[in-house]
VOVO-503847 format. One record per residue (C-alpha): residue number from 0; residue in one letter; chain; x, y, z. Coordinates in Angstrom, 1 decimal, decimal comma. Each point is the difference from the previous one (the first is absolute). Layout:
N
+-----+------+-----+--------+--------+--------+
| seq | type | mol |     px |     py |     pz |
+-----+------+-----+--------+--------+--------+
| NUM |    a |   A |      X |      Y |      Z |
...
+-----+------+-----+--------+--------+--------+
//
This chain:
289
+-----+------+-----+--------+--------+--------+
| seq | type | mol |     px |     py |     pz |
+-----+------+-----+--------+--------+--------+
|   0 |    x |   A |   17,8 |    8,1 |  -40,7 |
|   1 |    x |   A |    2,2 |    3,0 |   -1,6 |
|   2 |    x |   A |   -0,9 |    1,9 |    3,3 |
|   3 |    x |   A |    1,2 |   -3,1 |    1,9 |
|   4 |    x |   A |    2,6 |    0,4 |   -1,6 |
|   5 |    x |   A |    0,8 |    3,4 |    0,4 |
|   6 |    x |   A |   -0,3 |   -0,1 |    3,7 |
|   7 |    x |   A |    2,4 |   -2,9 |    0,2 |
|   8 |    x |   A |    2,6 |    2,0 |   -1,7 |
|   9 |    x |   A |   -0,3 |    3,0 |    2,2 |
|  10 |    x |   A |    1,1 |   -2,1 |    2,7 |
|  11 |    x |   A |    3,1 |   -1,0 |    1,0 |
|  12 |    x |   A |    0,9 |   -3,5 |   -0,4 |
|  13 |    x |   A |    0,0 |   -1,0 |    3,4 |
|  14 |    x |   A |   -3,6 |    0,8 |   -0,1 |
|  15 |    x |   A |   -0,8 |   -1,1 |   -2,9 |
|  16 |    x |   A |    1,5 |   -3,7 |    1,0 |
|  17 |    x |   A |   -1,9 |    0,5 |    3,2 |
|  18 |    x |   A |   -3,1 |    1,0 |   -2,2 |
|  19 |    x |   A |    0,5 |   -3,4 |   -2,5 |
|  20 |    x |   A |    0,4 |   -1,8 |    3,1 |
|  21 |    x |   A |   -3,6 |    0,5 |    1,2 |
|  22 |    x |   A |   -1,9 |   -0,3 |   -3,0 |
|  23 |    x |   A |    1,9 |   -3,5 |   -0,4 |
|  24 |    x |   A |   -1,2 |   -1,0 |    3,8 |
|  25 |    x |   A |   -3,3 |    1,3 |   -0,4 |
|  26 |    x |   A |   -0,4 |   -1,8 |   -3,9 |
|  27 |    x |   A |    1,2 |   -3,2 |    1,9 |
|  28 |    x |   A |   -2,6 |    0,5 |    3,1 |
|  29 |    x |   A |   -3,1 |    0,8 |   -2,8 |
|  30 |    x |   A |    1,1 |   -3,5 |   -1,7 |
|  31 |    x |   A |   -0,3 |   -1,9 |    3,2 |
|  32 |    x |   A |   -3,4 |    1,3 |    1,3 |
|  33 |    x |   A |   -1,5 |   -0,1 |   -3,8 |
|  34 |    x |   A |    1,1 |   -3,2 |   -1,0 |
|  35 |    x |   A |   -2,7 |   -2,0 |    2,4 |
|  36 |    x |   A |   -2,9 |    2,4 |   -1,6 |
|  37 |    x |   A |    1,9 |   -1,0 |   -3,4 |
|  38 |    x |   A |   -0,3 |   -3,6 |    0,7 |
|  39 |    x |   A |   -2,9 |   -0,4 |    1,3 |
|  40 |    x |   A |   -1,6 |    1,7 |   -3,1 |
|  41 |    x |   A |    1,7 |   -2,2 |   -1,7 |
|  42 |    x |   A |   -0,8 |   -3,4 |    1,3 |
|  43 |    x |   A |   -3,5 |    1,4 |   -0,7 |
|  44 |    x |   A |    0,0 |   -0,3 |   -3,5 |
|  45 |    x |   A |    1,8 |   -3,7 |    0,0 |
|  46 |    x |   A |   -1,9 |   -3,2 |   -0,7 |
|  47 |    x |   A |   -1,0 |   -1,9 |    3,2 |
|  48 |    x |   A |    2,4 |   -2,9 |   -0,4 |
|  49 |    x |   A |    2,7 |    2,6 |   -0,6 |
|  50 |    x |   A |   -0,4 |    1,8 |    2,6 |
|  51 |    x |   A |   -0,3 |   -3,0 |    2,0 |
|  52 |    x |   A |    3,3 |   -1,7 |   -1,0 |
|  53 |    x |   A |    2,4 |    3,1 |   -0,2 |
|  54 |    x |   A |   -1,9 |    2,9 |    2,3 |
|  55 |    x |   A |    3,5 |    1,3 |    0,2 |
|  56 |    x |   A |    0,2 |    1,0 |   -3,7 |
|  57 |    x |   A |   -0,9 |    3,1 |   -1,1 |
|  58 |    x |   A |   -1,5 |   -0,3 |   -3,1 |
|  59 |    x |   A |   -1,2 |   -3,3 |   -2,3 |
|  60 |    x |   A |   -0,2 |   -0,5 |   -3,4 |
|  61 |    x |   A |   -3,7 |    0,4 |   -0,3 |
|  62 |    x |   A |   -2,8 |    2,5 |    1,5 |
|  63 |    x |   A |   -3,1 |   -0,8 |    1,4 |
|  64 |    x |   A |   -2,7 |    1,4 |    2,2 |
|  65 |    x |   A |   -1,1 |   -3,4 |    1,5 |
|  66 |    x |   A |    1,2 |    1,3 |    3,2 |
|  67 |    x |   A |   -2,5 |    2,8 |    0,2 |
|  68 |    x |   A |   -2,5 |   -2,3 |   -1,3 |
|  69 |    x |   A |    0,5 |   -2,5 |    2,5 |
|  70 |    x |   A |   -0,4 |    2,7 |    2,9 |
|  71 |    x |   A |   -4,1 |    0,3 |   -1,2 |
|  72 |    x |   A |   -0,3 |   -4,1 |    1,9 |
|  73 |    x |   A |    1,5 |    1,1 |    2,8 |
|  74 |    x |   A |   -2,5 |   -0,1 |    2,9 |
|  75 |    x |   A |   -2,3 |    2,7 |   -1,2 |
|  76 |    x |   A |    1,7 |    1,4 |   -2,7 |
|  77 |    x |   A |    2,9 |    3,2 |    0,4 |
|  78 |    x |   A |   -2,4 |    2,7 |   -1,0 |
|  79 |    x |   A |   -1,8 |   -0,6 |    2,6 |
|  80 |    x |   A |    2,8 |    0,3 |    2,3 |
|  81 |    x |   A |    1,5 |    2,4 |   -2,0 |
|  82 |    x |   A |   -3,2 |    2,1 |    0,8 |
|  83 |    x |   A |   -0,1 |   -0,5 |    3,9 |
|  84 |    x |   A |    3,6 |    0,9 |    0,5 |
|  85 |    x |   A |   -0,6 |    3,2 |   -2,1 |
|  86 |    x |   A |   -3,4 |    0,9 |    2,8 |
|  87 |    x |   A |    1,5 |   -0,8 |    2,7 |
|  88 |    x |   A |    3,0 |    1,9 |   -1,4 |
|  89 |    x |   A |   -2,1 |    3,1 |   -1,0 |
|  90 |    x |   A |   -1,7 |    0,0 |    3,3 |
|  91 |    x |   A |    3,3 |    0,2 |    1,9 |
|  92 |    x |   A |    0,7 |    2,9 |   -1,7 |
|  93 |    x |   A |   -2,7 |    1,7 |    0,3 |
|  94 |    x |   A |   -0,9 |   -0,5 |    3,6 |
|  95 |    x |   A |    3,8 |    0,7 |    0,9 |
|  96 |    x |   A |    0,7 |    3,4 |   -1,4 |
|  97 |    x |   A |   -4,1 |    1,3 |    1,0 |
|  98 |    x |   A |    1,5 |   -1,1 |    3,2 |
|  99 |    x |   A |    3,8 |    1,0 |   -0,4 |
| 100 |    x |   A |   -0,3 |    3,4 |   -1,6 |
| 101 |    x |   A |   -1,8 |    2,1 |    3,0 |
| 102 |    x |   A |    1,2 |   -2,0 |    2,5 |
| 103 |    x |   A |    3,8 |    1,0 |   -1,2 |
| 104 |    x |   A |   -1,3 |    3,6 |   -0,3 |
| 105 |    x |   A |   -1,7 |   -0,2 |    3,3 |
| 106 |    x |   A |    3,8 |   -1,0 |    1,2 |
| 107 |    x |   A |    1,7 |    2,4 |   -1,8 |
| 108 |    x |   A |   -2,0 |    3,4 |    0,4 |
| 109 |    x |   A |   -1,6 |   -0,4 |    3,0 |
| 110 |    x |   A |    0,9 |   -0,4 |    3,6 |
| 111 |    x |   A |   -1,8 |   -1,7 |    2,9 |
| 112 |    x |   A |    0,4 |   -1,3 |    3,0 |
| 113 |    x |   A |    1,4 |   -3,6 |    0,0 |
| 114 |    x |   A |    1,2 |    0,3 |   -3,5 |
| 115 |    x |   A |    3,3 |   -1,4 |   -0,1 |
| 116 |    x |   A |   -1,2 |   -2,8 |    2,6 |
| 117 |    x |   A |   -2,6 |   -1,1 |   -2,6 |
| 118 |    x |   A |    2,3 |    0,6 |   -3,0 |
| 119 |    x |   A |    2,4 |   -2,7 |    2,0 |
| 120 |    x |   A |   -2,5 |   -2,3 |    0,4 |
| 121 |    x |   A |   -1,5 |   -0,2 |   -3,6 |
| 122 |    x |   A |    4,0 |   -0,4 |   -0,8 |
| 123 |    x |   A |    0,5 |   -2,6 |    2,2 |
| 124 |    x |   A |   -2,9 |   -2,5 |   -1,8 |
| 125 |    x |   A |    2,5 |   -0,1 |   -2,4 |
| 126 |    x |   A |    2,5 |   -2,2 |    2,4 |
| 127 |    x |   A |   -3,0 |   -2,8 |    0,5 |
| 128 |    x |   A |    0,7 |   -2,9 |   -1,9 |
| 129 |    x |   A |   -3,4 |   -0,6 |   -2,5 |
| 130 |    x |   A |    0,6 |   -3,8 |    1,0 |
| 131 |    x |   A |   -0,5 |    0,2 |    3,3 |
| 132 |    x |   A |   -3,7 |    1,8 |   -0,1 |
| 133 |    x |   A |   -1,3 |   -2,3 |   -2,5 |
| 134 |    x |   A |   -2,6 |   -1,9 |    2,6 |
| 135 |    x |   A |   -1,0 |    3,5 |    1,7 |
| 136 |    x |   A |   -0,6 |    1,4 |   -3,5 |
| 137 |    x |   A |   -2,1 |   -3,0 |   -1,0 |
| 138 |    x |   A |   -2,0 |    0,0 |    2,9 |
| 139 |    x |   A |   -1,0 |    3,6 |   -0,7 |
| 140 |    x |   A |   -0,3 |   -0,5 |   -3,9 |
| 141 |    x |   A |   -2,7 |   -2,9 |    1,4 |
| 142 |    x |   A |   -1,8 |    2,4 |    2,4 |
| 143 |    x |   A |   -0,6 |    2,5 |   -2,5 |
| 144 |    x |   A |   -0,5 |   -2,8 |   -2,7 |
| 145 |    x |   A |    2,4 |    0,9 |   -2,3 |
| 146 |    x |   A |    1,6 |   -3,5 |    0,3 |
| 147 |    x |   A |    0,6 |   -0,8 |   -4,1 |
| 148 |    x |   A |   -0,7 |    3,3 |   -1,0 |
| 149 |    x |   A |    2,0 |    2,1 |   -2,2 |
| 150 |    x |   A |   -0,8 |    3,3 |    1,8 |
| 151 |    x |   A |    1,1 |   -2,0 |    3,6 |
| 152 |    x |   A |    3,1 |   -0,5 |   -2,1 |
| 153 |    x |   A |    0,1 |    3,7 |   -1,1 |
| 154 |    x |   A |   -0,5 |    1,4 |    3,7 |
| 155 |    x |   A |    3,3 |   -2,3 |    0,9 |
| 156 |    x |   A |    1,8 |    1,1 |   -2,6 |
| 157 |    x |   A |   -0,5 |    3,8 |    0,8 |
| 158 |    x |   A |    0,4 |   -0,5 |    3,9 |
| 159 |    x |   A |    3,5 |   -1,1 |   -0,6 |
| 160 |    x |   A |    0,8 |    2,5 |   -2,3 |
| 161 |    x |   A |   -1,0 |    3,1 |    1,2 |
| 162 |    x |   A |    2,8 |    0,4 |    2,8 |
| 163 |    x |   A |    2,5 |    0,7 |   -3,3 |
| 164 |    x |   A |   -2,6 |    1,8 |   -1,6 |
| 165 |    x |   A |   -0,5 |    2,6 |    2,5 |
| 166 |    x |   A |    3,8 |    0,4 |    0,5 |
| 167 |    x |   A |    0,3 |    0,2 |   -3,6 |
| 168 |    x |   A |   -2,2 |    2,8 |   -0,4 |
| 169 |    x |   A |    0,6 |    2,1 |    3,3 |
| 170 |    x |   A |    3,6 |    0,3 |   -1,4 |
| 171 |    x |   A |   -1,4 |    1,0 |   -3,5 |
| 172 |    x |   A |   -2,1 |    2,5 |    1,8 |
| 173 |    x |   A |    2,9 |    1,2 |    2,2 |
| 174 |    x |   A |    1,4 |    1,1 |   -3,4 |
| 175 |    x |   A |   -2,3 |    2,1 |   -1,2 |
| 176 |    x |   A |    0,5 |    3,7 |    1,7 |
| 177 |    x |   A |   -2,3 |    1,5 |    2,6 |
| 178 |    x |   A |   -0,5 |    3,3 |   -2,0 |
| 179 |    x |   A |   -2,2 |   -1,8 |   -2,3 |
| 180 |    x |   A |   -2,4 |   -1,2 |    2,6 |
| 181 |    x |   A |    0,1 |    3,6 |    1,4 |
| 182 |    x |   A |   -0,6 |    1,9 |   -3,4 |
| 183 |    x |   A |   -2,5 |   -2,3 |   -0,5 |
| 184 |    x |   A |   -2,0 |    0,5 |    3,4 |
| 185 |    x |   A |    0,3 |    3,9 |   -0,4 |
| 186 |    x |   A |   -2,0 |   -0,8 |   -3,6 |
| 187 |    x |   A |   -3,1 |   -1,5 |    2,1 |
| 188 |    x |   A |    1,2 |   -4,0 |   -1,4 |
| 189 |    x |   A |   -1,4 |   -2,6 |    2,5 |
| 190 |    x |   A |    2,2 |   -2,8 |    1,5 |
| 191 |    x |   A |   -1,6 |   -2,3 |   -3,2 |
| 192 |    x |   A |    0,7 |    2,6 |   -2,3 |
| 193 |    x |   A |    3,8 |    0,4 |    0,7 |
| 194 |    x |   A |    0,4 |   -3,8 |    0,4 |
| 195 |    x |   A |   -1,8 |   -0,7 |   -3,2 |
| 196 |    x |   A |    1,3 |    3,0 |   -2,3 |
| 197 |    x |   A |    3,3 |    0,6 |    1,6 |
| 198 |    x |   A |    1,6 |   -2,6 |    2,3 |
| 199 |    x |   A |   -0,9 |   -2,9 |   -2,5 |
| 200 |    x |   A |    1,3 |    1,3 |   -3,3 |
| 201 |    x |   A |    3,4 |    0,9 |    1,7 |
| 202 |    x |   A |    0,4 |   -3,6 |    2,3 |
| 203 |    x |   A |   -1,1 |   -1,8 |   -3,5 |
| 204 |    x |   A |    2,9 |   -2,3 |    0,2 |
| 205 |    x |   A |   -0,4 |   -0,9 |    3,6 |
| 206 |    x |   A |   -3,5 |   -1,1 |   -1,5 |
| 207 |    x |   A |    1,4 |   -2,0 |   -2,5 |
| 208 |    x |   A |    2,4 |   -1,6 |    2,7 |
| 209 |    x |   A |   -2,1 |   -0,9 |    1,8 |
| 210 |    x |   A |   -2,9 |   -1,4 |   -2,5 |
| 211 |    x |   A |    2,7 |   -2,1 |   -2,0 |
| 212 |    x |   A |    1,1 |   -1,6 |    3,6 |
| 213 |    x |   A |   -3,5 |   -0,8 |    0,9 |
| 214 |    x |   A |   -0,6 |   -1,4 |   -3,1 |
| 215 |    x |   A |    3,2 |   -2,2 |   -0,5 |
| 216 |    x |   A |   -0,2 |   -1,4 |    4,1 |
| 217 |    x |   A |   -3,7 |   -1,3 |   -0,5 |
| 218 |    x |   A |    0,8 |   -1,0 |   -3,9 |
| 219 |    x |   A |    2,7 |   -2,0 |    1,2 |
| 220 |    x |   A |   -1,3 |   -1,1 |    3,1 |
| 221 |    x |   A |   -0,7 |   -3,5 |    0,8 |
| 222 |    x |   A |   -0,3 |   -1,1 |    3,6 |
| 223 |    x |   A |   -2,9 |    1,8 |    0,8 |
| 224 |    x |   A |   -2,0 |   -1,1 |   -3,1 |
| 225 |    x |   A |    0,8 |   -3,6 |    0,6 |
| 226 |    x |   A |   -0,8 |    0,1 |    3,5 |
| 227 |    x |   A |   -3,5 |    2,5 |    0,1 |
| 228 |    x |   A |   -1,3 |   -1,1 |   -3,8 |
| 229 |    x |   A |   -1,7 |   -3,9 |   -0,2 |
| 230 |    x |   A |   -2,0 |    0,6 |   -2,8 |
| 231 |    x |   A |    2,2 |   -0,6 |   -3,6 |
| 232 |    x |   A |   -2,0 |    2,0 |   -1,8 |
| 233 |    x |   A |    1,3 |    2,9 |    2,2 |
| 234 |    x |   A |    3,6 |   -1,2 |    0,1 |
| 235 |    x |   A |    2,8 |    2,7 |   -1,5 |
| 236 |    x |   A |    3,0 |   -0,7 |   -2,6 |
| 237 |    x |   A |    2,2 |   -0,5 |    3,1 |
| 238 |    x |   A |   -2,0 |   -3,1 |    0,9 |
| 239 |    x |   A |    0,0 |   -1,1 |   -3,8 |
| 240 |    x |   A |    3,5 |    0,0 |   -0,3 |
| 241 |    x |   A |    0,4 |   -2,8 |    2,8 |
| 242 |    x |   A |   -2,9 |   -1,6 |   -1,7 |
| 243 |    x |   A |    1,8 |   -0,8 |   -3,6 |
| 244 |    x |   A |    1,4 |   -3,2 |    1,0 |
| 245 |    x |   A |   -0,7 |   -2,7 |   -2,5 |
| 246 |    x |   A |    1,1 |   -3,4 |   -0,9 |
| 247 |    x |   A |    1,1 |   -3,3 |    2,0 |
| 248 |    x |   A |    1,0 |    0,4 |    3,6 |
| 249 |    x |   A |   -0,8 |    3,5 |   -0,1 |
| 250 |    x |   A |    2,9 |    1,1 |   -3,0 |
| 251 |    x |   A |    0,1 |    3,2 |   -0,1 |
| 252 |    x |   A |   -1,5 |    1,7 |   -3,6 |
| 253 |    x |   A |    2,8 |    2,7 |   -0,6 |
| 254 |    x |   A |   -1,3 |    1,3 |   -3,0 |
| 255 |    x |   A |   -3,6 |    0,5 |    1,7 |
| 256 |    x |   A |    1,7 |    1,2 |    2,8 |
| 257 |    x |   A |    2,4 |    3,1 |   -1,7 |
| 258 |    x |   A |   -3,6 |    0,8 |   -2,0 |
| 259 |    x |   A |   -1,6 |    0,7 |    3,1 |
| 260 |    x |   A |    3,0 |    1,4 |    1,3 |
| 261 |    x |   A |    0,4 |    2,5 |   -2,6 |
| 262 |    x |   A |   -4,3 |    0,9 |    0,2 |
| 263 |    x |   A |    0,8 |    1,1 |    3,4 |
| 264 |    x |   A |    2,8 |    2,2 |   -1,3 |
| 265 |    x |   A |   -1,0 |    1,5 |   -2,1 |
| 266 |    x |   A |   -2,2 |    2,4 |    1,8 |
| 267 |    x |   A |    2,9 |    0,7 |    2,3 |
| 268 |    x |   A |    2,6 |    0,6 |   -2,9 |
| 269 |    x |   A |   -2,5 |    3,0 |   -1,5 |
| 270 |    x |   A |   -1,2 |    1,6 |    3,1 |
| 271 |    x |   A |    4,0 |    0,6 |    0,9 |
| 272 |    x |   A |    0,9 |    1,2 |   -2,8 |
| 273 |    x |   A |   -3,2 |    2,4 |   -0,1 |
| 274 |    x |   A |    0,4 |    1,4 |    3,5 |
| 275 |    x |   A |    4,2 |   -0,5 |    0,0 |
| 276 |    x |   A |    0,6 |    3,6 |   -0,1 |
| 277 |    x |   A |   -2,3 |    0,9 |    3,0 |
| 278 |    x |   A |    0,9 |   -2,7 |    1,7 |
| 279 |    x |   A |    3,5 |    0,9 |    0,5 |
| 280 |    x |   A |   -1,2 |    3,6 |    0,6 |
| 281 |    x |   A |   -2,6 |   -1,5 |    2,5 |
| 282 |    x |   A |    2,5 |   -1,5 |    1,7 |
| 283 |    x |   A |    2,4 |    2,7 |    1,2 |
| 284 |    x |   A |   -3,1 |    2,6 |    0,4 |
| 285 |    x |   A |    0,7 |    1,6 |    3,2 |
| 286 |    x |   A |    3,3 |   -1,2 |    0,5 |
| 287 |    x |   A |    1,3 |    3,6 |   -0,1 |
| 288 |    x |   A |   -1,8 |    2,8 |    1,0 |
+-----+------+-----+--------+--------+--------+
//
């Protein structure tokens, strides 16, 4: 803070007000994206019937975990959501960047014919709406029997997002000089060696980018899972949350519902803020070269 400080009073005022200014905006723009995490938490920890007769509210008078307790009845129980949305996630991950990583490398350090061509089309996947594949993809889950599978699931989930993957990483490739390649070549290192013990290390936050996107897109994804999953027992916390529906004519159980809500979130919340600082570094990897 006395640093802070300091800097503000080495500036000149215009600055300075210009300086205030920001940090005000940017306080009042933290408020307004936090405050639905805030009360969502919130409504958590609030009896059912006050949660159900003021959801706006923030808080209540009294604290109760009922909410999370009532999430155990609902179809098979969360954990066991919890616990399919956490393989499939895991497997996205790891499928996309053992896919991801050499093919961005391949892209970045190597040249063949018909590269750019196929570099256009694997960017161009991204323009097809995921809605309007959903039969073709079922028939092929089917054929291969993967209908209500969690790895059919998985395989979907990777298809669509490798196209950003491998643009994510060629860029973070394209950022790491071609004199390292080329000292390392004149050392005897194989194509694995470099890519393993010298390319990864230094495109580390392209990595992370591109793990914490797979893993967000299929956390968060619901479609697919509604559509390609019939079994319950295999359903994900997406699917749960439309599930937690209670009462007559179908009211709504709001305290049930921010519980679950704040399950799925939870996850989210920590894996940003473990992987912020390469994410923003991931993101602008090759952006100047």
């Amino acid at each position: 803070m006395e640093r802070l400080n300091h800097n503000l009073a080495a500036k000149p005022a215009s600055e300075r007000l210009g300086y205030l200014a920001f940090v005000l905006t940017a306080c009042v723009f933290a408020v307004f994206f936090v405050m639905p995490i805030v009360w969502s938490f919130a409504n958590s920890f609030k009896p059912s019937a006050a949660a159900l007769a003021d959801p706006a509210a923030l808080f209540s008078k009294a604290f109760s975990l009922e909410n999370y307790r009532r999430l155990e009845h609902v179809g098979a129980g969360w954990y066991v959501y919890a616990s399919n949305s956490v393989l499939i996630a895991a497997g996205t991950v790891i499928l996309t960047v053992l896919v991801s990583v050499p093919a961005g490398y391949g892209f970045s350090k190597f040249r063949f014919p018909g590269q750019s061509l196929l570099f256009v089309l694997i960017m161009a996947t991204m323009m097809i709406p995921f809605q309007s594949i959903l039969t073709p993809l079922f028939l092929i889950l089917k054929a291969f029997h993967l209908q209500n599978s969690l790895l059919g699931l998985v395989l979907i989930y990777v298809t669509f997002q490798l196209p950003f993957s491998v643009f994510m990483m060629r860029n973070a490739f394209d950022a790491v000089p071609k004199a390292l390649i080329e000292a390392a070549r004149i050392d005897g290192a194989s194509q694995a060696t470099i890519l393993r013990r010298i390319m990864l290390p230094i495109a580390l936050p392209g990595v992370a980018t591109v793990a914490m996107f797979a893993f967000l897109n299929s956390w968060n994804e619901f479609l697919a899972a509604l559509i390609f999953l019939s079994d319950q027992n295999k359903f994900t916390l997406p699917i749960m949350l439309v599930n937690v529906s209670s009462g007559i004519y179908g009211i709504i159980d709001w305290g049930a519902l921010q519980a679950g809500i704040s399950v799925t979130m939870v996850p989210c919340i920590l894996l940003f803020l473990l992987l912020q600082r390469y994410y923003v570094r991931g993101l602008t990897a090759g952006a100047v070269k």
